[in-house]
N, CA, C and O atoms as a Tripos MOL2 file, in Angstrom:
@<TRIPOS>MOLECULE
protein
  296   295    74     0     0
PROTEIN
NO_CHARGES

@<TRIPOS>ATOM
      1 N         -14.1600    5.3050    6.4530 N.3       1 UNK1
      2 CA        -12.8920    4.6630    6.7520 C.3       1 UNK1
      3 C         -12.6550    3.5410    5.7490 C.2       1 UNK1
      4 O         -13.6580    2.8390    5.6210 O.2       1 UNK1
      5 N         -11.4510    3.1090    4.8830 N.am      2 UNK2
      6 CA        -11.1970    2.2760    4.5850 C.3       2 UNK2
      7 C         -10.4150    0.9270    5.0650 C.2       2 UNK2
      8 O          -9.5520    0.8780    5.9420 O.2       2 UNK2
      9 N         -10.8840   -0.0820    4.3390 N.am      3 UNK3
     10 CA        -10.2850   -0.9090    4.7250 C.3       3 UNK3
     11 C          -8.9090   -0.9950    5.2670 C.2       3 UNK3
     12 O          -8.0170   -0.2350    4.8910 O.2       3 UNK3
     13 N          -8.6940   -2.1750    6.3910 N.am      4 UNK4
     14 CA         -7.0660   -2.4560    6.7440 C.3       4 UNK4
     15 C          -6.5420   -3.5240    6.1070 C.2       4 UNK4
     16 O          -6.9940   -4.5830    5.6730 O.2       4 UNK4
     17 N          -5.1390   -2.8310    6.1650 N.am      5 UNK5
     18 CA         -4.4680   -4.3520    5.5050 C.3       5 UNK5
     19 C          -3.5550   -4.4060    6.2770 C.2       5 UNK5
     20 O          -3.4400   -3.5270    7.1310 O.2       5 UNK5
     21 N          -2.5880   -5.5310    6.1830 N.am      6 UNK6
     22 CA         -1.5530   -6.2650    7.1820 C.3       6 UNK6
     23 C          -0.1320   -6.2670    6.2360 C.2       6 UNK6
     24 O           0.0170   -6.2230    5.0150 O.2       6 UNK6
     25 N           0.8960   -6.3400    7.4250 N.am      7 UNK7
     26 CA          2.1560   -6.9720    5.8910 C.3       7 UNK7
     27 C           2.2150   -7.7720    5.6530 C.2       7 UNK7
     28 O           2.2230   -8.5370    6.6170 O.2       7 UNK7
     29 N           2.3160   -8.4630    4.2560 N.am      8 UNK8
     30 CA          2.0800   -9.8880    3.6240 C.3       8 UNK8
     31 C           1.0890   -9.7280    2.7910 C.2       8 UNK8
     32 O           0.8430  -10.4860    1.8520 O.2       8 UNK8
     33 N           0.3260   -8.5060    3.1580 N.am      9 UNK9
     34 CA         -1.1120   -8.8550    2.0930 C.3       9 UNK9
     35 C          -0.7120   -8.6390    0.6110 C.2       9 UNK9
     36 O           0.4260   -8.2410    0.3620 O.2       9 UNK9
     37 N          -1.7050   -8.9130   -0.5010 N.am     10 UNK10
     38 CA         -1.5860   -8.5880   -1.6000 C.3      10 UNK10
     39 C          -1.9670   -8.0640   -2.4550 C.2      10 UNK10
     40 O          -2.5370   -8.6680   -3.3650 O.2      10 UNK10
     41 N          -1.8000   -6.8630   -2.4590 N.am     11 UNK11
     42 CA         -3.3800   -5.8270   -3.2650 C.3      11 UNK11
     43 C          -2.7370   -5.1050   -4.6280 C.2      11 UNK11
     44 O          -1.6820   -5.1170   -5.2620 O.2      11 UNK11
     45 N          -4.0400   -4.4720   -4.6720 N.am     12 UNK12
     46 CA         -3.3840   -3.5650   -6.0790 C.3      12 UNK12
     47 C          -4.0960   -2.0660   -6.4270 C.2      12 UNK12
     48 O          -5.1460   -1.5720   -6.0190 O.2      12 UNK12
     49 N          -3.3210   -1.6870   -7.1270 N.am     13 UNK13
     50 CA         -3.7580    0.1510   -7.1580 C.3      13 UNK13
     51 C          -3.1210    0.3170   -8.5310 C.2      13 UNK13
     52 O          -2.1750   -0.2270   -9.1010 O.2      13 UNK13
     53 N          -4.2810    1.5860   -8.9550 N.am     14 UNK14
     54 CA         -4.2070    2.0470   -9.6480 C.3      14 UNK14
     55 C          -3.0630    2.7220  -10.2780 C.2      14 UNK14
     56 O          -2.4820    3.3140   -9.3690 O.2      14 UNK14
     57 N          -2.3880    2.9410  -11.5240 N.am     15 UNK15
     58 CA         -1.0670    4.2910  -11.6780 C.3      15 UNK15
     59 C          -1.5710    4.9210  -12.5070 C.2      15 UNK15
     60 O          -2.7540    4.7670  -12.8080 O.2      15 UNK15
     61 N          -0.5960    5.9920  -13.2110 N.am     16 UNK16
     62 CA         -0.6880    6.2510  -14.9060 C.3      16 UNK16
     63 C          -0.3840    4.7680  -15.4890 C.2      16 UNK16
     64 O          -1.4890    4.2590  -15.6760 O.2      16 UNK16
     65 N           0.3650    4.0980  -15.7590 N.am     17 UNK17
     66 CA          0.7230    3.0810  -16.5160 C.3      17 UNK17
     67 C          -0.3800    1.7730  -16.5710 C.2      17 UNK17
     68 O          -0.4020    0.9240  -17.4620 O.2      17 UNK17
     69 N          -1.2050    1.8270  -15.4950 N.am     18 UNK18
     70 CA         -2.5810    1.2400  -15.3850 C.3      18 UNK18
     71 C          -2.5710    0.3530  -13.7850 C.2      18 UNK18
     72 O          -2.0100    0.7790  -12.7760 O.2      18 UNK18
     73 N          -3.3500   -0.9690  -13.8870 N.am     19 UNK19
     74 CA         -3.4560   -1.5880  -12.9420 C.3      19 UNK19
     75 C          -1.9560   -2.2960  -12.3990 C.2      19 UNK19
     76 O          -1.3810   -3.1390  -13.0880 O.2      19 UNK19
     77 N          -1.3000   -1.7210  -10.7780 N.am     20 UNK20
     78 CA         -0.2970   -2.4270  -10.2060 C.3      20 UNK20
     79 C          -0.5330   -3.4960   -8.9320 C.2      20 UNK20
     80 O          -1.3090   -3.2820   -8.0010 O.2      20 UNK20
     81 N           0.3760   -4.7980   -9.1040 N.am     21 UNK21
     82 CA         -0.1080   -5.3360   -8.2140 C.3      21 UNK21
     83 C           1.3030   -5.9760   -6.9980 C.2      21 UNK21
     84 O           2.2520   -6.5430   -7.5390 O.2      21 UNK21
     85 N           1.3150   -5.8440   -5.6430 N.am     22 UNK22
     86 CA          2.5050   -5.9070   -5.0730 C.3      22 UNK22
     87 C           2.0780   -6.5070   -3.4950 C.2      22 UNK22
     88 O           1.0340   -7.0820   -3.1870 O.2      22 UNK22
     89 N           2.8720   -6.2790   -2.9020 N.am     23 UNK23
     90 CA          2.4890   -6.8330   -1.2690 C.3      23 UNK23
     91 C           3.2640   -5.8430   -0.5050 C.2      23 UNK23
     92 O           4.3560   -5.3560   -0.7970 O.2      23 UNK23
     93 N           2.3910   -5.5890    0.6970 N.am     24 UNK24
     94 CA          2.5550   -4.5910    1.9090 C.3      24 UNK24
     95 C           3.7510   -5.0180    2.4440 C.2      24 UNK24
     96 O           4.0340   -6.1750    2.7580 O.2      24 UNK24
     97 N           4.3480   -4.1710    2.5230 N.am     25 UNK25
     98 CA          6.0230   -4.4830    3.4600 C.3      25 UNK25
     99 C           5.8950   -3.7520    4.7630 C.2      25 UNK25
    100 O           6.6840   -4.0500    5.6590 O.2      25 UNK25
    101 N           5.0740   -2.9150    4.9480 N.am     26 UNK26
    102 CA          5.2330   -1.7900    5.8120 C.3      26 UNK26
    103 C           3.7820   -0.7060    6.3700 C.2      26 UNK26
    104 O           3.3400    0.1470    5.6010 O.2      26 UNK26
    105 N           3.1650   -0.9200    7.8200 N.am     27 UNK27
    106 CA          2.4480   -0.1370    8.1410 C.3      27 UNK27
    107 C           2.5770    0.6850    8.3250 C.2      27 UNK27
    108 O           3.3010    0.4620    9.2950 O.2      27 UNK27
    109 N           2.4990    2.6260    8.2440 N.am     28 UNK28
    110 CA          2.5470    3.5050    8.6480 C.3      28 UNK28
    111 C           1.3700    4.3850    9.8960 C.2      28 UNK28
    112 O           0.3710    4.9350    9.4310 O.2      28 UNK28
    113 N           1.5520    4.4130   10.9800 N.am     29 UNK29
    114 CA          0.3110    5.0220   11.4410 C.3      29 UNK29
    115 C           0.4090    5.8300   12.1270 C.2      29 UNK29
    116 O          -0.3400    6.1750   13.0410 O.2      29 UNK29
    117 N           1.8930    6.4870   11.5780 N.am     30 UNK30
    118 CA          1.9890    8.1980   12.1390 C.3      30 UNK30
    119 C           2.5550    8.9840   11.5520 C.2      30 UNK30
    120 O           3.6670    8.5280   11.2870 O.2      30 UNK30
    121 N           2.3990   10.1930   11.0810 N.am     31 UNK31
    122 CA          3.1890   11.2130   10.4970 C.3      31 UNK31
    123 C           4.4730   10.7560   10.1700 C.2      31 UNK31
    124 O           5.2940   10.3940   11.0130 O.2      31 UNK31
    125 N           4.7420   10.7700    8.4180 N.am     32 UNK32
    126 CA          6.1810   10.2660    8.3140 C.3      32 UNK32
    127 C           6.6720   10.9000    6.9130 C.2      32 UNK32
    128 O           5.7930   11.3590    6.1830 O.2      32 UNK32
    129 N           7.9300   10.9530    6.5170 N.am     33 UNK33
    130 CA          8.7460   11.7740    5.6300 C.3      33 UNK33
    131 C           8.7740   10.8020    4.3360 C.2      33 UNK33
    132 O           9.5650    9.8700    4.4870 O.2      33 UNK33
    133 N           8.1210   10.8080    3.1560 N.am     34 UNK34
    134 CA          8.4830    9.7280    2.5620 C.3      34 UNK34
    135 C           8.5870   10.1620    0.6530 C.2      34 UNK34
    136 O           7.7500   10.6820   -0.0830 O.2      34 UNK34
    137 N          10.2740    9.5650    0.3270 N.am     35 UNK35
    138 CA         10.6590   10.5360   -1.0080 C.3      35 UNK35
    139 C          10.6510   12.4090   -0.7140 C.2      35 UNK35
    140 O          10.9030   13.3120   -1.5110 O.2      35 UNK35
    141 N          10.3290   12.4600    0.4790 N.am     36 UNK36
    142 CA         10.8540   14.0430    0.4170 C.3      36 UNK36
    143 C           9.8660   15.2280    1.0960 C.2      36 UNK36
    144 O           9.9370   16.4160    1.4110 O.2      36 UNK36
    145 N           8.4920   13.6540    1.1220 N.am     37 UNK37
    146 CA          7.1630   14.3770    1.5060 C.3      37 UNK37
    147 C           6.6570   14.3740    2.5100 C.2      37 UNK37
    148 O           7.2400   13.3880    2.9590 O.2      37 UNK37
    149 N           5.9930   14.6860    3.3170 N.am     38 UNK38
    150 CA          4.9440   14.6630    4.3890 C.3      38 UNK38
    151 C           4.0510   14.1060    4.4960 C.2      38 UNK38
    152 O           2.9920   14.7110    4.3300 O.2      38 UNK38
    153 N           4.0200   12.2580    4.9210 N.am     39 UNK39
    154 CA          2.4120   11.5790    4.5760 C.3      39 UNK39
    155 C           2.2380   11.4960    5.9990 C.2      39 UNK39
    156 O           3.0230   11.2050    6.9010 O.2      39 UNK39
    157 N           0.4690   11.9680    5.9830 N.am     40 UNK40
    158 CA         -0.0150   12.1270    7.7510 C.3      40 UNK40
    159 C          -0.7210   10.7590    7.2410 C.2      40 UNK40
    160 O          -1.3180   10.5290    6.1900 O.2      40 UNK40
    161 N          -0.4240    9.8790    8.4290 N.am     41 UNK41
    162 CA         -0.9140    8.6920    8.5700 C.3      41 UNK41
    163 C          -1.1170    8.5460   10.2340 C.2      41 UNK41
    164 O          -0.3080    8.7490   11.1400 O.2      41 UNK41
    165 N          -2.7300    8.0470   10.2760 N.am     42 UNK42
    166 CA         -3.1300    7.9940   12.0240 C.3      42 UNK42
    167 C          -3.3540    6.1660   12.2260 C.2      42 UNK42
    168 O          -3.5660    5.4960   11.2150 O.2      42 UNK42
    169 N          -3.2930    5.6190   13.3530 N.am     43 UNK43
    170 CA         -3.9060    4.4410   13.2280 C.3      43 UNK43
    171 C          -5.4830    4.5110   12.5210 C.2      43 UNK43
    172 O          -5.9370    3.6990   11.7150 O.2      43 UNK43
    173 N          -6.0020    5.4300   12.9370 N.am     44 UNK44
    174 CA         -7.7860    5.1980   12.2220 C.3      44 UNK44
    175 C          -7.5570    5.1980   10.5430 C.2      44 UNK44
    176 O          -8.4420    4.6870    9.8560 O.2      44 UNK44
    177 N          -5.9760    5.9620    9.6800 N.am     45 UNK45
    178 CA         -6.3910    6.0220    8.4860 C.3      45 UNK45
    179 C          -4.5630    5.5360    8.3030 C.2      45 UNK45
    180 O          -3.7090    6.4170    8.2040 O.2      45 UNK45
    181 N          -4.2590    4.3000    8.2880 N.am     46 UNK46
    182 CA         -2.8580    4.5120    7.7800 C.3      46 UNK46
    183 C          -2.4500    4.8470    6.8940 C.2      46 UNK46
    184 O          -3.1950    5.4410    6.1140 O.2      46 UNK46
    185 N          -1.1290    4.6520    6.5710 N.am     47 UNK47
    186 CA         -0.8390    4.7790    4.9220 C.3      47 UNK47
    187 C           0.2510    3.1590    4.8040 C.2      47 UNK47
    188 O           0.7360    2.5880    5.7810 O.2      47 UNK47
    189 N           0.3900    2.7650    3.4870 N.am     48 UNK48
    190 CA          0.8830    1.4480    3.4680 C.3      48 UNK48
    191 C           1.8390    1.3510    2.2390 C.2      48 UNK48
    192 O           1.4740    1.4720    1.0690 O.2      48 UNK48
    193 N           3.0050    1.1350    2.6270 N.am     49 UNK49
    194 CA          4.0090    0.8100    1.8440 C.3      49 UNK49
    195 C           4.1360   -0.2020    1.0920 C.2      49 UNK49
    196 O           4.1170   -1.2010    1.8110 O.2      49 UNK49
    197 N           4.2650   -0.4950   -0.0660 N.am     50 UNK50
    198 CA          4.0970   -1.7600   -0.7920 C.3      50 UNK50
    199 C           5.2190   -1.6460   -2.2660 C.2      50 UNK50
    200 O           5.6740   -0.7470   -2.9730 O.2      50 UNK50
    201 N           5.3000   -3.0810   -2.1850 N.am     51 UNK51
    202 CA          6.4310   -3.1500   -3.1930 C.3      51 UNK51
    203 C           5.7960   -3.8550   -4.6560 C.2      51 UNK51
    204 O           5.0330   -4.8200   -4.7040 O.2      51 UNK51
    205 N           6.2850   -3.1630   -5.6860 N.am     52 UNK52
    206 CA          5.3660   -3.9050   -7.0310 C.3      52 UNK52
    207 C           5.9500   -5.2110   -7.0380 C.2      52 UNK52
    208 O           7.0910   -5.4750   -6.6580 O.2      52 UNK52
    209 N           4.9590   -6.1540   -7.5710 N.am     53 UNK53
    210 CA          5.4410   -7.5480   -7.9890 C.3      53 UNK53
    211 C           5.7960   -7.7990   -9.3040 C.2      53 UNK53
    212 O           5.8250   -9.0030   -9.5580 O.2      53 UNK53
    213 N           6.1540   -6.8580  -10.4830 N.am     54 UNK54
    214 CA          6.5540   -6.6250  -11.3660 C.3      54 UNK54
    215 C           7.9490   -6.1530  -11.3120 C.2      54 UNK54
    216 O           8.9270   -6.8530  -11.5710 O.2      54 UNK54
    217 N           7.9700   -4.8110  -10.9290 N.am     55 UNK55
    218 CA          9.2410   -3.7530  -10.6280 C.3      55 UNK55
    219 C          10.2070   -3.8830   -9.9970 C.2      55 UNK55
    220 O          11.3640   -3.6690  -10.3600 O.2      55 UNK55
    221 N           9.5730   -4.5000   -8.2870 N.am     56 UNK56
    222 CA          9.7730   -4.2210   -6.8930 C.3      56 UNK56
    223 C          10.2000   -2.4670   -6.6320 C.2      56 UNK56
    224 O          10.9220   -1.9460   -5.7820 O.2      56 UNK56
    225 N           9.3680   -1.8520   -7.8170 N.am     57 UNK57
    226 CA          9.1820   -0.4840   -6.6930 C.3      57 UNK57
    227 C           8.3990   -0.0240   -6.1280 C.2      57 UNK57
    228 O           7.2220    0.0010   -6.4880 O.2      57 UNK57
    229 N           9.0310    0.6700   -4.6490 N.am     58 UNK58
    230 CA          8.3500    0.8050   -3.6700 C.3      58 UNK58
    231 C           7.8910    1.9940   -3.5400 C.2      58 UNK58
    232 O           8.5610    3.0260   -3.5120 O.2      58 UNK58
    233 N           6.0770    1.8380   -3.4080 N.am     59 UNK59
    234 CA          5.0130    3.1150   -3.3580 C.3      59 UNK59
    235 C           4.7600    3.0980   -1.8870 C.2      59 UNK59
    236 O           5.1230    2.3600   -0.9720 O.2      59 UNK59
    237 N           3.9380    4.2720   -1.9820 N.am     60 UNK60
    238 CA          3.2060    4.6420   -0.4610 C.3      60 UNK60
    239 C           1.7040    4.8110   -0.3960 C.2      60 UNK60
    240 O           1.5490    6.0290   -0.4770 O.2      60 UNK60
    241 N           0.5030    4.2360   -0.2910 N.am     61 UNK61
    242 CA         -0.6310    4.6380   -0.8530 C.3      61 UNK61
    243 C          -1.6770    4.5480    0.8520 C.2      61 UNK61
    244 O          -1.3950    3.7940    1.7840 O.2      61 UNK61
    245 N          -2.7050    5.4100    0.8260 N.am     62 UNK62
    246 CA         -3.7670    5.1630    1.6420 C.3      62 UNK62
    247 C          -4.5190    4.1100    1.2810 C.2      62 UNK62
    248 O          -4.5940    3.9010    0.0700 O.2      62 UNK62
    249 N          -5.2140    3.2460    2.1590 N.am     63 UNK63
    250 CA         -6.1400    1.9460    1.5290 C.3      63 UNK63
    251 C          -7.0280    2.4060    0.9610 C.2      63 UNK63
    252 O          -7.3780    1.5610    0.1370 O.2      63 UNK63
    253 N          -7.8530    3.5700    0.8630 N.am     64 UNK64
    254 CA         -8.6220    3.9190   -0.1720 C.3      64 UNK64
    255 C          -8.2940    3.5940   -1.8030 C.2      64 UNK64
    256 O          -8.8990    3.3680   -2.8500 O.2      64 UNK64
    257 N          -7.0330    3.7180   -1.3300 N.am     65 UNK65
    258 CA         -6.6150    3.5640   -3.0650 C.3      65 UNK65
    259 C          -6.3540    2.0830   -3.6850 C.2      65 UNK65
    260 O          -6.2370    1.6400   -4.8280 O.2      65 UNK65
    261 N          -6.3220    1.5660   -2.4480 N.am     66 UNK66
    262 CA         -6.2030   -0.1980   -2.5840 C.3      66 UNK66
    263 C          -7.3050   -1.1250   -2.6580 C.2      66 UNK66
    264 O          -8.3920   -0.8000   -2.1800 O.2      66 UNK66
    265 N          -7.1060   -2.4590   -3.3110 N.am     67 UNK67
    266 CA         -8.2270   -3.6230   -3.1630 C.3      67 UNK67
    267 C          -7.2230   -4.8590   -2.9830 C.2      67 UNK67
    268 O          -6.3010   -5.1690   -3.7380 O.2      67 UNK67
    269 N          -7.5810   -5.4200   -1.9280 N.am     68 UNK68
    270 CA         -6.6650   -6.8570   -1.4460 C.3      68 UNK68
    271 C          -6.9570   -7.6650   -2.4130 C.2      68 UNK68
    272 O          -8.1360   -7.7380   -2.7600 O.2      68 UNK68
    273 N          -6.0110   -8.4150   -3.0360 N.am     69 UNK69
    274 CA         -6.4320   -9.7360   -3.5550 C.3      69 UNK69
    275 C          -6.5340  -10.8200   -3.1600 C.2      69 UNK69
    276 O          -6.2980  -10.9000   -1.9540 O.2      69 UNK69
    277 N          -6.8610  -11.9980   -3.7760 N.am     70 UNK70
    278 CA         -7.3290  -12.7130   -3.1310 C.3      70 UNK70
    279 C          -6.0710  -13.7360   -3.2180 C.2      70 UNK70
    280 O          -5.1860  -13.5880   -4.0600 O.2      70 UNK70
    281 N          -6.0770  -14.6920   -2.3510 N.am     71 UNK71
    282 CA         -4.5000  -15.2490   -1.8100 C.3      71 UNK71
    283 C          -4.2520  -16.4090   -3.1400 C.2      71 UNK71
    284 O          -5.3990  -16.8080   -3.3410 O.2      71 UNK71
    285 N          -3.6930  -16.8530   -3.7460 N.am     72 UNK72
    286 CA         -3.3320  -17.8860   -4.5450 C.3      72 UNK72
    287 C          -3.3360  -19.1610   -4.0860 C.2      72 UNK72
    288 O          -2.8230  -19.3770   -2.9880 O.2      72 UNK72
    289 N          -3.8190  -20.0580   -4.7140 N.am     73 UNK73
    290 CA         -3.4700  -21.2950   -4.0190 C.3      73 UNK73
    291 C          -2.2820  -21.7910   -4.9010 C.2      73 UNK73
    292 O          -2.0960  -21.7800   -6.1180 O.2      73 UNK73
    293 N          -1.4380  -22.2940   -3.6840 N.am     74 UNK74
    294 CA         -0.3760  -22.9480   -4.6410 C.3      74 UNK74
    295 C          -0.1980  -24.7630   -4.5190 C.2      74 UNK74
    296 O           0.6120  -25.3540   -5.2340 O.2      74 UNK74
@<TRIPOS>BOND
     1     1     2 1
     2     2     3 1
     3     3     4 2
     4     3     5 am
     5     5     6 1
     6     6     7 1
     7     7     8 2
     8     7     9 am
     9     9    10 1
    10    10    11 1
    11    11    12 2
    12    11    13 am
    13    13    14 1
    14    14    15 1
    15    15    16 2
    16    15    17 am
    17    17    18 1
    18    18    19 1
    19    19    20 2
    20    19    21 am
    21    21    22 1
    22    22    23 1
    23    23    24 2
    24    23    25 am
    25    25    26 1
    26    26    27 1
    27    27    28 2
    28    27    29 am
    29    29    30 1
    30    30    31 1
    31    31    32 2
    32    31    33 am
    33    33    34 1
    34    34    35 1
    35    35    36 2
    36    35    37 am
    37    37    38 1
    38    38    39 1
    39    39    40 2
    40    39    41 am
    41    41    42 1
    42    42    43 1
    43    43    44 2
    44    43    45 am
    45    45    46 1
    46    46    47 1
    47    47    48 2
    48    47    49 am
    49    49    50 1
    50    50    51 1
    51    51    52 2
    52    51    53 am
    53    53    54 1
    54    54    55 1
    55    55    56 2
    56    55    57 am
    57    57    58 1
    58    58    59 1
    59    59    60 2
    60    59    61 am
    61    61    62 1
    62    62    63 1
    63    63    64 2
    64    63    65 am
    65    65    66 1
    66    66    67 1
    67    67    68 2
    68    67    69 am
    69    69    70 1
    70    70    71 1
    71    71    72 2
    72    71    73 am
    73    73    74 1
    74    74    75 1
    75    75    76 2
    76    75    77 am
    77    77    78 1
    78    78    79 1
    79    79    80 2
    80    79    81 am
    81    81    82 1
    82    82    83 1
    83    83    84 2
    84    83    85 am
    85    85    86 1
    86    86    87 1
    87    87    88 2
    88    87    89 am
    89    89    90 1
    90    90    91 1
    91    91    92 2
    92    91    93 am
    93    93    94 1
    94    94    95 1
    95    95    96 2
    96    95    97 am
    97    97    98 1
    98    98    99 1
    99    99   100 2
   100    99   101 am
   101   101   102 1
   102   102   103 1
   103   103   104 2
   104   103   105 am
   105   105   106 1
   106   106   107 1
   107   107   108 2
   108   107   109 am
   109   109   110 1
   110   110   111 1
   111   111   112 2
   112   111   113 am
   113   113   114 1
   114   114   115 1
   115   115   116 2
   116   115   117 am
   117   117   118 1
   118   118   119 1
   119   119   120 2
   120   119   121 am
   121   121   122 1
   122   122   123 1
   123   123   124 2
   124   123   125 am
   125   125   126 1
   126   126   127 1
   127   127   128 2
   128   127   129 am
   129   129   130 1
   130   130   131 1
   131   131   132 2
   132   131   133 am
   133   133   134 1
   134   134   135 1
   135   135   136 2
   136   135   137 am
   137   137   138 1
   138   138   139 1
   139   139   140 2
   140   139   141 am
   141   141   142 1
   142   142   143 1
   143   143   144 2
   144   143   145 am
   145   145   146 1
   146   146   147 1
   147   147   148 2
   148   147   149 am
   149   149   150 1
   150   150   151 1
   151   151   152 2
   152   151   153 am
   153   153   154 1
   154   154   155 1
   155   155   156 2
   156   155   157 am
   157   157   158 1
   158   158   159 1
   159   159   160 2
   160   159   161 am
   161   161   162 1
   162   162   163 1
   163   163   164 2
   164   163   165 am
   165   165   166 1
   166   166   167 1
   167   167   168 2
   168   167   169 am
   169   169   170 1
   170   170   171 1
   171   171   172 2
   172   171   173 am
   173   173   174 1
   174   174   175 1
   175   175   176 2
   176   175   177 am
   177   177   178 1
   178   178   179 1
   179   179   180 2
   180   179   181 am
   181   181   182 1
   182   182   183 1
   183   183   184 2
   184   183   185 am
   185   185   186 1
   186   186   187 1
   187   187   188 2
   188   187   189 am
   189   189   190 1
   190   190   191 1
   191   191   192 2
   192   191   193 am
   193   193   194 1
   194   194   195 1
   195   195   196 2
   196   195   197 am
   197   197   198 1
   198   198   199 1
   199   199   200 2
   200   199   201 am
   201   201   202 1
   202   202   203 1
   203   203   204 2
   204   203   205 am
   205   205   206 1
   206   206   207 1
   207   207   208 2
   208   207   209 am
   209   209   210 1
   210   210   211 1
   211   211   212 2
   212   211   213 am
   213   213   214 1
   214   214   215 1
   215   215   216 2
   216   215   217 am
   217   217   218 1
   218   218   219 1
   219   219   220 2
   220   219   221 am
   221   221   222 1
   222   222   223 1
   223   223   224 2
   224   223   225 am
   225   225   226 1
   226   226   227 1
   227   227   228 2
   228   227   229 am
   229   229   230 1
   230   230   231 1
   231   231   232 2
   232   231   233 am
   233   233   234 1
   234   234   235 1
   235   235   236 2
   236   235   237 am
   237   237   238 1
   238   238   239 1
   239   239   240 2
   240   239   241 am
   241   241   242 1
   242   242   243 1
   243   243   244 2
   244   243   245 am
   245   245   246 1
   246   246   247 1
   247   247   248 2
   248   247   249 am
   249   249   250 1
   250   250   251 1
   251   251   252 2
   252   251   253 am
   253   253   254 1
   254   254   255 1
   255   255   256 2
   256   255   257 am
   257   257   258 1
   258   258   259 1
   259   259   260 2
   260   259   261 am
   261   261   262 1
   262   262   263 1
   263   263   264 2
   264   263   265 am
   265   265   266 1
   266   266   267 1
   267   267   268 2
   268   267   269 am
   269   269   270 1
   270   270   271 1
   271   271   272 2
   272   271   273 am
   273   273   274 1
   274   274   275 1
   275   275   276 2
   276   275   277 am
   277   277   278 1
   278   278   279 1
   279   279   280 2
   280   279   281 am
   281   281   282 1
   282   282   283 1
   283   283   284 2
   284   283   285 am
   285   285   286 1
   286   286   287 1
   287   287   288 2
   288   287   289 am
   289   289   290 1
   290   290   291 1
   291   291   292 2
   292   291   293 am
   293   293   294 1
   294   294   295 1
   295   295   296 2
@<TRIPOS>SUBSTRUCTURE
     1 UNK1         2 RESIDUE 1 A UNK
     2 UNK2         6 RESIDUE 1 A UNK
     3 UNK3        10 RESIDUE 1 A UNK
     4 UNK4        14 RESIDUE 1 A UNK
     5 UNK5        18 RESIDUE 1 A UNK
     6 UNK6        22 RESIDUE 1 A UNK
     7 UNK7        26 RESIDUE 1 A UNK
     8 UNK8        30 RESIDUE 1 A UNK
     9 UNK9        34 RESIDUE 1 A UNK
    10 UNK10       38 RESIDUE 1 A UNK
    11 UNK11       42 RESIDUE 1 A UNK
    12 UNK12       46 RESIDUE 1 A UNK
    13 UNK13       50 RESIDUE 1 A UNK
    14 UNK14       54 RESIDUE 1 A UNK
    15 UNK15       58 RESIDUE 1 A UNK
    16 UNK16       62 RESIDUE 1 A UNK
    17 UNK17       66 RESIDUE 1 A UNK
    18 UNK18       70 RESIDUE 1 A UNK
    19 UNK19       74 RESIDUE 1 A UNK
    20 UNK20       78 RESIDUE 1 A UNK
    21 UNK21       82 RESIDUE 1 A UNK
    22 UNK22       86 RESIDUE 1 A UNK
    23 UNK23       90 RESIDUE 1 A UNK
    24 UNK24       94 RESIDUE 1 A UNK
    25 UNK25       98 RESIDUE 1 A UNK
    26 UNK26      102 RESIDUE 1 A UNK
    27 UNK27      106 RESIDUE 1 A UNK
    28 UNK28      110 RESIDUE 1 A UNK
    29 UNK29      114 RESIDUE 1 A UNK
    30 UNK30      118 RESIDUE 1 A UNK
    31 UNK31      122 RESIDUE 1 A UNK
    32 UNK32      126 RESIDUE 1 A UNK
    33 UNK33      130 RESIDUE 1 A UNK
    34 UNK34      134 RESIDUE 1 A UNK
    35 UNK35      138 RESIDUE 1 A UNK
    36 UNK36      142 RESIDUE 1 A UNK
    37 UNK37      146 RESIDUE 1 A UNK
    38 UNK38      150 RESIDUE 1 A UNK
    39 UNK39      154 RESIDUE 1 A UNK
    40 UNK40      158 RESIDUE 1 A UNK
    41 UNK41      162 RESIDUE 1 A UNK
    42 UNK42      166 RESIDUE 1 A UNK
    43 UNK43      170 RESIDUE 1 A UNK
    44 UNK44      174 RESIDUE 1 A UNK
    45 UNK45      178 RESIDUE 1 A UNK
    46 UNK46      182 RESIDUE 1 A UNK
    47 UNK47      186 RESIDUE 1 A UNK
    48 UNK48      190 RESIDUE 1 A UNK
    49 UNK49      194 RESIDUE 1 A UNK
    50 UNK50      198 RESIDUE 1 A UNK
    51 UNK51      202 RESIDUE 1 A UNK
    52 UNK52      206 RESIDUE 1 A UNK
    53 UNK53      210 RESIDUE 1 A UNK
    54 UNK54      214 RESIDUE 1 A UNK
    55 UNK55      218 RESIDUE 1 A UNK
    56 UNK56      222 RESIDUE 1 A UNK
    57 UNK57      226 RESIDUE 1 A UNK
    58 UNK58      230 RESIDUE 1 A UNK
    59 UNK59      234 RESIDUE 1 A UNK
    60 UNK60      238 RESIDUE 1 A UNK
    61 UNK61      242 RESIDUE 1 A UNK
    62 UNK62      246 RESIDUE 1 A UNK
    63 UNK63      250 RESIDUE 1 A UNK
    64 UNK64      254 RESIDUE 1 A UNK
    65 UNK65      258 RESIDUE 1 A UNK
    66 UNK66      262 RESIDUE 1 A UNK
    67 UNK67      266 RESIDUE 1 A UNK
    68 UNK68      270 RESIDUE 1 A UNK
    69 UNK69      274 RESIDUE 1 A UNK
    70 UNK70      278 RESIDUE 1 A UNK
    71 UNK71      282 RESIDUE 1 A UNK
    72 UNK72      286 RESIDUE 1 A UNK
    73 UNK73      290 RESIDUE 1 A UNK
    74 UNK74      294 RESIDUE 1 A UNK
């Protein structure tokens, strides 16, 4: 099982274009339609919507594919 994350968090994943980094807008933890597709998401394995902090475009990834960062101090 991988890690959970929350909305607000701030992680980052992999692309083709290389390392992206954005914050969770959105938990998924049930079967849902997304760009056209079929992502099975259970509470034991969600899937998590997140927006780039570069782009602001919005992906869909399992936390496997994610690593939280660590919070900024401001």
């Amino acid at each position: 099982m991988s890690q959970k994350f929350k909305v607000g968090d701030a992680v980052s994943w992999n692309s083709e274009a290389g390392r992206v980094r954005g914050t969770i807008i959105k938990v998924h933890t049930a079967k849902t339609d997304y760009k056209g597709h079929p992502r099975y998401a259970t509470s034991d394995d969600p899937q998590y919507e997140i927006k780039s902090a570069t782009t602001n475009h919005i992906a869909m990834h399992k936390g496997a594919a994610l690593r939280k960062l660590k919070a900024r101090k401001r």
